[in-house]
N, C-alpha and C positions, 0 to 999 in steps of 0.2 A: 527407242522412238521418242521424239521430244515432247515433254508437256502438254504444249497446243502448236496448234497454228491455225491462224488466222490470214486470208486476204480480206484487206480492207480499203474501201473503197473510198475517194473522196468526199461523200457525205456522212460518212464513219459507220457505216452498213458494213456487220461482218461476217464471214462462213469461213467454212473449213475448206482449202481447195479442194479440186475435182481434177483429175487427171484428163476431163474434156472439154475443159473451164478453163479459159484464158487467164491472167494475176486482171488485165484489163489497166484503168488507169491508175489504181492505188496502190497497197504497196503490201509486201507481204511479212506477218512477222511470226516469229520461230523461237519458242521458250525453250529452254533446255535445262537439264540437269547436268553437274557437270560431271558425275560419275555414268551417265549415259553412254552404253559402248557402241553406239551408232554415230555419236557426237565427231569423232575424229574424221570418220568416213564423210559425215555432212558437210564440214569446214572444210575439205580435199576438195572438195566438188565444188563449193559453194562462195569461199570465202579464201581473201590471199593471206602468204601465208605468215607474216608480221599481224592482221589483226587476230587471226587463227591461235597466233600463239596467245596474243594475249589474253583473248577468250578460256583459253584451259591452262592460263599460268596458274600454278599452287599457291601463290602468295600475290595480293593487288594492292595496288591503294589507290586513292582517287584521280583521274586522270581524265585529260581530254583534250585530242591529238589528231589532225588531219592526215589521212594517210589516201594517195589519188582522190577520187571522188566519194570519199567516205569518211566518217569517224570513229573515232576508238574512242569509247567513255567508258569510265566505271566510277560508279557511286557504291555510296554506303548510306545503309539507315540502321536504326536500333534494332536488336532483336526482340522478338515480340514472340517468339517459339519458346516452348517449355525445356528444352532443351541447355538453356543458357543463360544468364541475365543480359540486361536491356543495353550495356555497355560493353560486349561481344559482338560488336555489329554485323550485318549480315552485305554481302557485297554483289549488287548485280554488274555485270561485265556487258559491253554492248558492243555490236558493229552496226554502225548506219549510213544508209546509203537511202537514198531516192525510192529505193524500190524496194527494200527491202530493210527489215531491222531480227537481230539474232539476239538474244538475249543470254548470258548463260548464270546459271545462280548455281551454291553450295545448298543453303541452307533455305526455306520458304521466305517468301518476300512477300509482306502482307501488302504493299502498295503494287506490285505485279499482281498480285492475286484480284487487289481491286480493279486492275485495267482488264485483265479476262474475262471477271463478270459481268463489265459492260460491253465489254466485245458480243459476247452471248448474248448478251440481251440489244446486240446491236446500236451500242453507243460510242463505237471505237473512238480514238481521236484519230482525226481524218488526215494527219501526216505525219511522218515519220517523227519530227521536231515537234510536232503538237502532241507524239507519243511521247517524247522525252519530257518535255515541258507537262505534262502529267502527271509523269513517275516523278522527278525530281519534288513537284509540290505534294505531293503525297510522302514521299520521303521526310520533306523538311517537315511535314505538318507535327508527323509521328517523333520525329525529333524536337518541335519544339515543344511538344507535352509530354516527351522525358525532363527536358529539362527543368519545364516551368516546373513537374511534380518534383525534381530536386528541389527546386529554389525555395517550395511551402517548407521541405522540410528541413531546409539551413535555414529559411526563417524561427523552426522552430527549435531550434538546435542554438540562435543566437537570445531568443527568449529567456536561457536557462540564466543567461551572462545576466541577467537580471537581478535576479535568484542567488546569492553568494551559500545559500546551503545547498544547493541544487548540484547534484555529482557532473562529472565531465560526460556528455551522453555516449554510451556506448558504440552507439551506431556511427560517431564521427569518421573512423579512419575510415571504414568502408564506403561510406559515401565522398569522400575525398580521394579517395581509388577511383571512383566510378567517375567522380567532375573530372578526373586526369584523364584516365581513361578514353572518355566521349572527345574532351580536348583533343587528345594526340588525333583522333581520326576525323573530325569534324574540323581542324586548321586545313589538311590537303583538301577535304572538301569542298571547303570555299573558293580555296585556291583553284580547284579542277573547274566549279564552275563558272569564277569568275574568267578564268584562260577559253569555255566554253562561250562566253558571253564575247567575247575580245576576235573568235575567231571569225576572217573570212568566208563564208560558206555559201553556197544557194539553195541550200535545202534551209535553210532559218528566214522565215519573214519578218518584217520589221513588228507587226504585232507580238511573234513567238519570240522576239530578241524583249521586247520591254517584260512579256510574264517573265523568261527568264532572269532577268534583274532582280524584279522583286525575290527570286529565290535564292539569289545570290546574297540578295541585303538580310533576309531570313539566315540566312549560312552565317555570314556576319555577326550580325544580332545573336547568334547562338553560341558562338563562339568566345562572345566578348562578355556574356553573361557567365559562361562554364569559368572563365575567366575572374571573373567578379565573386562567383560563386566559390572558387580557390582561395582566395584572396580573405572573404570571409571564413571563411570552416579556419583558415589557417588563423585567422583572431581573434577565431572563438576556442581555440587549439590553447593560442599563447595565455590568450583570458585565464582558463584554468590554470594551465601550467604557473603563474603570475601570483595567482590565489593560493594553489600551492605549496609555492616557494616561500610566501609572502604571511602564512599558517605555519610552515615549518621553523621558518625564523623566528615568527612571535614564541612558539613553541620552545625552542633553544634557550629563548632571549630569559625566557621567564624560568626556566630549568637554571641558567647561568646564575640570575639574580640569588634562588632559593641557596644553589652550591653556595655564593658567596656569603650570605646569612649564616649556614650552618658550617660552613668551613671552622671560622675557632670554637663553637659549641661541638665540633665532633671531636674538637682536638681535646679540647678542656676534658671532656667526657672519657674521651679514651685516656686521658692521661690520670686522672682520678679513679678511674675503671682499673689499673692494675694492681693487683692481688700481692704487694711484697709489702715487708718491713718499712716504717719508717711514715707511712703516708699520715700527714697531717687532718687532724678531726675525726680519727678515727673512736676515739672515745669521747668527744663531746656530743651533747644532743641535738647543738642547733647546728650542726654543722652542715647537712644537707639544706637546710633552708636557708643556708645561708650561700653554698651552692646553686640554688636554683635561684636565688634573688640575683647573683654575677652574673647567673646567664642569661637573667633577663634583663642587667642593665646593657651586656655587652652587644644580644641583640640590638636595642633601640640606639647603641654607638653607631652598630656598624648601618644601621638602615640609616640613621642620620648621616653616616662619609657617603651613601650611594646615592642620597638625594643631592649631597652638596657637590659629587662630582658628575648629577644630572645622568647616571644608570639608571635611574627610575624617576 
């Protein structure tokens, strides 16, 4: 059996039909689950059979398609169930007609869930397109405080770039998953509801065609931010990586310089260090002092050739 249903009447007064209850002038609408196994039988009956399909396809993306006197739409908003993160979006599937709208969802849709509660408390929106024009700003709403709570915290992610001790924050890649992520599904998005906005129809009045805009420019604006928001993590990505590279080579630079100071002190050393016949100063007293005196002039030779050829 579906979720709810409601007949809703043009002052957006709503009940549950009555088998001795006319729909009368408003229009009726139909929530569904789509593992529902009365769902297939409803759509046979109900609904033709190109939107029927796309109602119980396994896989959707955002879309919005005139098919006779009706529409096929499907959106996406964040998910908001414990079940998943916010970047797993959740997808309502719709058929809409004049008289009636069928809705069908996977997962909970907390912007459906909000148009129910008002339905029951008798606040429906009073047509079908002022149904759509509902969900969709409810949708965008929830989406654009996913994003803005990304955006605080690639604000605070580019804070660190400040900070040259400040480690690369852990949390980068994964929120950089999730700005791609919202991206990949929030592009056809806009797309779906700008094709939405562009379409011929008589079920959209010129007032529910200008709200739809502004949600289209929402779509937009959200898009071009996730976008922005890529574009930084990715600078704040290079930033480190930069510092780095930039720490490993000082690091080198100053290990190279040391090799090259002690290069002929390790030679002299070693070569004075072997244990045979013959080695000079072996029986005088000053003769170590007089070793460690060469090897501190030969130090201050060789740090004088690295200044003169500008290694240090």
């Amino acid at each position: 059996m579906p979720i709810c249903v409601f007949d809703i009447a043009p002052d957006g007064t709503a009940r549950p039909p009555a088998e001795d209850r006319p729909l009368g002038e408003g229009y009726r609408w139909w929530h569904f689950d789509l593992s529902d196994p009365d769902l297939p039988e409803f759509l046979a009956a109900e609904v033709p059979d190109i939107p029927a399909a796309a109602l119980t396809a396994p896989e959707t993306r955002p879309r919005a398609d005139t098919y006779g006197d009706g529409l096929i739409l499907n959106l996406r908003g964040v998910n908001l169930n414990a079940d998943g993160p916010a970047d797993q979006m959740v997808a309502v599937r719709m058929w809409i007609t004049a008289r009636m709208i069928v809705t069908v969802r996977v997962r909970r849709v907390f912007a459906l869930n909000t148009i129910r509660q008002e339905a029951e408390a008798g606040q429906a929106p009073s047509s079908p397109m002022g149904f759509v024009g509902v969900l969709s700003a409810g949708l965008m709403a929830r989406v654009q405080d996913t994003v803005f709570d990304l955006g605080d915290r690639v604000d605070a992610m580019e804070d660190s770039v400040v900070d040259d001790a400040s480690p690369l924050p852990p949390e980068l890649a994964e929120e950089r998953r999730m700005a791609i992520r919202l991206r990949r599904y929030l592009g056809p998005q806009r797309d779906a509801l700008a094709a939405l906005l562009s379409t011929e129809t008589d079920l959209m009045t010129k007032g529910q065609r200008a709200r739809l805009r502004e949600q289209t420019n929402l779509a937009k604006l959200a898009v071009e931010e996730l976008e922005a928001l890529i574009a930084r993590m990715t600078a704040v990505q290079d930033h480190h990586t930069a510092r780095a590279a930039e720490a490993q080579g000082r690091n080198g630079y100053v290990l190279s310089i040391v090799a090259a100071v002690f290069l002929p002190l390790g030679f002299l050393t070693g070569l004075f260090g072997v244990n045979v016949a013959g080695m000079p100063g072996i029986e005088t007293p000053w003769a170590f002092a007089a070793l460690c005196g060469g090897l501190v002039i030969l130090t201050a030779v060789a740090i004088w050739i690295l200044r003169r050829m500008r290694w240090i």
